[in-house]
C-alpha positions in Angstrom: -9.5 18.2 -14.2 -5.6 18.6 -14.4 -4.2 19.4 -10.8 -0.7 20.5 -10.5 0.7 19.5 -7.0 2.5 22.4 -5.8 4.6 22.7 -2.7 4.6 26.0 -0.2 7.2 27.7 -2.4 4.7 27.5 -5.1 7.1 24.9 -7.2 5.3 21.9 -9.2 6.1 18.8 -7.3 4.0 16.6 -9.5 1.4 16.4 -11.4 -1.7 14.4 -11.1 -5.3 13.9 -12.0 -8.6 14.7 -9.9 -9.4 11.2 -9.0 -13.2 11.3 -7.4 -13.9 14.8 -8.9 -15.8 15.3 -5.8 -16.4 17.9 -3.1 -14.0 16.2 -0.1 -16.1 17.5 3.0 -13.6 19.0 5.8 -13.1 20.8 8.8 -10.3 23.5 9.3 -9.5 23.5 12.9 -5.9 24.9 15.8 -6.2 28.4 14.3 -6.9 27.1 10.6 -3.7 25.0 10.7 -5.1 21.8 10.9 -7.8 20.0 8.2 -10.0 17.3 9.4 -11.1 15.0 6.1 -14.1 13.5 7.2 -15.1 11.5 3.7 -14.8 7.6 4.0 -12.9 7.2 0.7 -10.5 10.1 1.9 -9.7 8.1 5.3 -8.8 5.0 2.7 -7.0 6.9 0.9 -4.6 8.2 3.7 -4.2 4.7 5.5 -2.8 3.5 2.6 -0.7 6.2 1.5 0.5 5.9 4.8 1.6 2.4 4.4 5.5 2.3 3.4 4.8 -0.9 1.6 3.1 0.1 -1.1 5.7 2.5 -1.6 8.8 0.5 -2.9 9.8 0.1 -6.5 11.1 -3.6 -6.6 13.4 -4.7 -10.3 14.3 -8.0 -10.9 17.8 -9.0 -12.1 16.2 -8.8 -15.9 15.2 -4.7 -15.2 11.6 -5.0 -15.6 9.6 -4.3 -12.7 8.6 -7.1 -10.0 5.2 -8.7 -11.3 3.8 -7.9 -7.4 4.5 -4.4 -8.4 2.8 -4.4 -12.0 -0.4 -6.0 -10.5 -0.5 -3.2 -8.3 0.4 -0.2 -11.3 -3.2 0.8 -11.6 -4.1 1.0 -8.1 -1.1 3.0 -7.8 -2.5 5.9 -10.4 -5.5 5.3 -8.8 -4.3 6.0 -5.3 -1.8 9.1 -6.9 -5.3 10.5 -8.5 -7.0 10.9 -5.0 -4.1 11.7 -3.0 -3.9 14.4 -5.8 -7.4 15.5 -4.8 -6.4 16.4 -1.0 -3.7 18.5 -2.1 -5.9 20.4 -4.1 -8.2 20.9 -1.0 -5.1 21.8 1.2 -3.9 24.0 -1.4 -7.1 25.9 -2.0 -7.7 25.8 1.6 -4.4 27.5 2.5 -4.7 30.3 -0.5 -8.1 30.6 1.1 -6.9 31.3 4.6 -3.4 32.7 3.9 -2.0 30.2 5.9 0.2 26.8 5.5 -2.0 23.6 7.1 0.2 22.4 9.3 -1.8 18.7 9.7 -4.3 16.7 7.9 -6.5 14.1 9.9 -8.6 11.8 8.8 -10.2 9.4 11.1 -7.6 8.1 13.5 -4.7 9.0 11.5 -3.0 12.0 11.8 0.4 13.1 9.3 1.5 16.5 8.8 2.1 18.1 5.7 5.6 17.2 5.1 5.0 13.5 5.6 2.0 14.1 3.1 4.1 15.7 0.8 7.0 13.5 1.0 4.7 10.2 0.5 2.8 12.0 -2.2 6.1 12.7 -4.1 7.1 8.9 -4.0 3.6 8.3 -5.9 4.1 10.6 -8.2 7.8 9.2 -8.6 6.9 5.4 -8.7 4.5 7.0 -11.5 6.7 8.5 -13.3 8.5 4.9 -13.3 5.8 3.4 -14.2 5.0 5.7 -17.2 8.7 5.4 -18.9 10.6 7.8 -17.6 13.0 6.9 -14.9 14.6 10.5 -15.0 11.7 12.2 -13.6 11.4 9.1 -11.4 14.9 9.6 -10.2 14.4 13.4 -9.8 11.1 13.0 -7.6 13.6 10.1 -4.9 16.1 12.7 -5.3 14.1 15.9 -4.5 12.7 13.4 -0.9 16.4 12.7 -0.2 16.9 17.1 -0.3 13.9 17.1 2.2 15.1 14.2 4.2 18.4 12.8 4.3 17.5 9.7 6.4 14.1 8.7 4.0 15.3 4.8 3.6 12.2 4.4 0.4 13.6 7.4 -1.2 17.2 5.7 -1.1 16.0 2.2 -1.7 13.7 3.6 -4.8 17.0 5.7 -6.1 18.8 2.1 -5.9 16.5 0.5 -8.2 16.1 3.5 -10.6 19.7 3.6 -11.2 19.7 -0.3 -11.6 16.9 -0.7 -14.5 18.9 2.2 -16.2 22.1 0.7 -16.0 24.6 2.2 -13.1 24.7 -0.6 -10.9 27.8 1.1 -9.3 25.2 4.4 -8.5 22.4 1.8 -7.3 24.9 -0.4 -5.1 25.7 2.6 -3.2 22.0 3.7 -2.4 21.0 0.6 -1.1 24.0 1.1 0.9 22.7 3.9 2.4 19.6 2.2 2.7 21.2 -0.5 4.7 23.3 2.1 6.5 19.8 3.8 7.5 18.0 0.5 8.5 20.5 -2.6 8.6 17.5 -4.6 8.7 16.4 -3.9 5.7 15.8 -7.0 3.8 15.1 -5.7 0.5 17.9 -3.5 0.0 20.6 -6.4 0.7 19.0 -8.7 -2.0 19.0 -6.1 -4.6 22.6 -5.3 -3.7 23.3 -9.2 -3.9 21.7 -9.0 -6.8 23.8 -6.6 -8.8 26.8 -7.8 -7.0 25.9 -11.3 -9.0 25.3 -9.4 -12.2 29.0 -7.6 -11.7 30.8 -11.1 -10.8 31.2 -10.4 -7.4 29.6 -13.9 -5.8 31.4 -13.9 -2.6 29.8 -10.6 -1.6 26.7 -11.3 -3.4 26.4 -14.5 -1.1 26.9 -12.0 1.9 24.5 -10.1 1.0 22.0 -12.8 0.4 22.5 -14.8 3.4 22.1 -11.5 5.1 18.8 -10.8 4.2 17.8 -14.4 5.0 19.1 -14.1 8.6 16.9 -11.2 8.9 14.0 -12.3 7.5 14.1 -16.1 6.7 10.5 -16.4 5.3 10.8 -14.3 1.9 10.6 -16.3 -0.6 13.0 -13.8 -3.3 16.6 -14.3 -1.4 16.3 -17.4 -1.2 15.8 -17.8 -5.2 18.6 -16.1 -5.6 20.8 -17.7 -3.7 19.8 -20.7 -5.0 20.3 -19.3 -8.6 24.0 -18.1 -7.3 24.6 -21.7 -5.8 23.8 -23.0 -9.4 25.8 -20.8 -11.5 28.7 -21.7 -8.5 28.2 -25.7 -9.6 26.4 -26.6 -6.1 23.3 -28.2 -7.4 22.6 -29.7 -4.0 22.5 -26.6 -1.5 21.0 -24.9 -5.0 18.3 -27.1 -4.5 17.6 -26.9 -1.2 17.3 -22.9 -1.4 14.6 -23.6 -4.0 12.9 -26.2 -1.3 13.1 -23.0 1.2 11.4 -20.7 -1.6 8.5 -23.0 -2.1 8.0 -24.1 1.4 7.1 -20.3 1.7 5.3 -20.1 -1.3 4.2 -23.2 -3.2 2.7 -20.6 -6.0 6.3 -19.1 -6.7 6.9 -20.5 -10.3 10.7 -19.5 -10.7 12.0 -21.4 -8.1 9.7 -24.8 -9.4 11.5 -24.4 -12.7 15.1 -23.9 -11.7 15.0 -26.5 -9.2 13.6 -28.5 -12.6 17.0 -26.9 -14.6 19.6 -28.0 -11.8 17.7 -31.5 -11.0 18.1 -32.3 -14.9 21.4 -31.0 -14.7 22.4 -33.8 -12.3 20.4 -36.5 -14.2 17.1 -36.7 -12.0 15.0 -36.0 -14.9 12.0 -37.9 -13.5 12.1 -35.2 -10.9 13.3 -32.3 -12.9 9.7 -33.3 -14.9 7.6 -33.2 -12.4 8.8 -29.7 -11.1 8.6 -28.4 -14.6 4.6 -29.8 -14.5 4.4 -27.9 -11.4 6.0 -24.5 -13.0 3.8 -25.1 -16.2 0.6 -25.2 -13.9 1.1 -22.3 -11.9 1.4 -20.3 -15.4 5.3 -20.0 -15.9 5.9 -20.5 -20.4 8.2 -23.0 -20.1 
């Protein structure tokens, strides 16, 4: 069953599929402004929607989205399809009652509508990305940004939107406000560094990701790229050691085993440079 996701002005936010295709058993309670979800699967369903991680778009510096991101693209839908199915409840349940539900609560967690709606709109934008059509995707970040200035996901989102199709200037300046919004915000100074490479601006891309490293020094993605930056610079050694960092973190993390093979052959330790490229070849890089 088709279910357009409408918001209280009766506009289509998004559009999504009934997920369960089940009754989800509730309570209306506060002078019918409040639902209570009591279903197990709806609780899930909430608690993760209501985690910010699983929110993010994340593009490499090749425009194709992260690989942690396509494993999750069908638990995305899948999470889009139910959330889909609680709006329907809330908006029968308002047409019902002639009133707007003011909260949803299920188990211990409690979000109001707007939070809801917000969330539920980066789904269905993340979707749209997901589907091929970055416009729609762009218009969904955009339409959270209207509703909330300050939404760092919506900005961060925007940023890498605008990157995969090509304004890097546009995307720079999101994860600006991004950063402006939440300077700790690891993710949105390495993408910045990251276009900031791909413009040929390697002082400020090394600013950027050193930054996110003092913030967060146990992500394994900035410092990849700084390593890759220290390469293309012609400083195999601290390129090297920035791939050490990476794999210290995450001894699974393929890239940085086969650069750190690239820049030891490029200084003549091939022995070496071998043995990491084994290493990359195992752990299922094509090389």
């Amino acid at each position: 069953m088709a279910i357009n996701i409408r918001d209280t002005k009766g506009d289509v936010i998004g559009a999504g599929v009934c997920g369960s295709g089940n009754t989800i058993a509730h309570t209306i309670i506060n002078n019918n402004t409040t639902i209570v979800l009591h279903g197990k699967e709806e609780i899930e369903w909430l608690k993760t929607i209501n985690d910010d991680s699983s929110s993010e778009l994340r593009i490499n510096k090749d425009g194709k989205v992260d690989a942690k991101n396509l494993e999750n693209v069908q638990s995305t839908k899948a999470l889009g399809n139910n959330i889909s199915d609680i709006w329907e409840l809330i908006r029968k349940a308002e047409n019902e009652k002639g009133v707007q539900i003011e909260k949803i609560q299920a188990g211990q967690l409690l979000i109001s509508r707007n939070e809801l709606l917000i969330k539920n709109i980066m789904l269905q934008g993340n979707l749209y990305f997901f589907s091929g059509d970055p416009y729609n995707s762009n218009q969904c970040f955009d339409k959270i940004i209207g509703m909330d200035p300050n939404n760092l996901l919506a900005w961060y989102n925007k940023g890498n939107v605008l990157a995969y199709t090509g304004n890097p200037q546009g995307a720079i300046q999101c994860f600006d406000k991004a950063i402006e919004i939440d300077p700790n915000y690891v993710w949105a100074w390495n993408d910045k560094g990251m276009l900031l490479t791909s413009l040929g601006l390697v002082n400020e891309a090394m600013t950027c990701f050193d930054r996110a490293i003092e913030i967060d020094s146990k992500i394994t993605i900035p410092w990849y790229n700084k390593g890759i930056l220290l390469a293309n610079l012609g400083n195999p050694q601290g390129a090297i050691q920035c791939f050490d960092n990476a794999i210290d973190i995450d001894r699974t993390f393929a890239p940085a085993w086969y650069n750190k093979a690239v820049v030891l052959n490029s200084i003549g330790r091939m022995m070496e440079a071998m043995q990491c490229l084994n290493v990359a070849r195992t752990l299922g890089l094509p090389v």
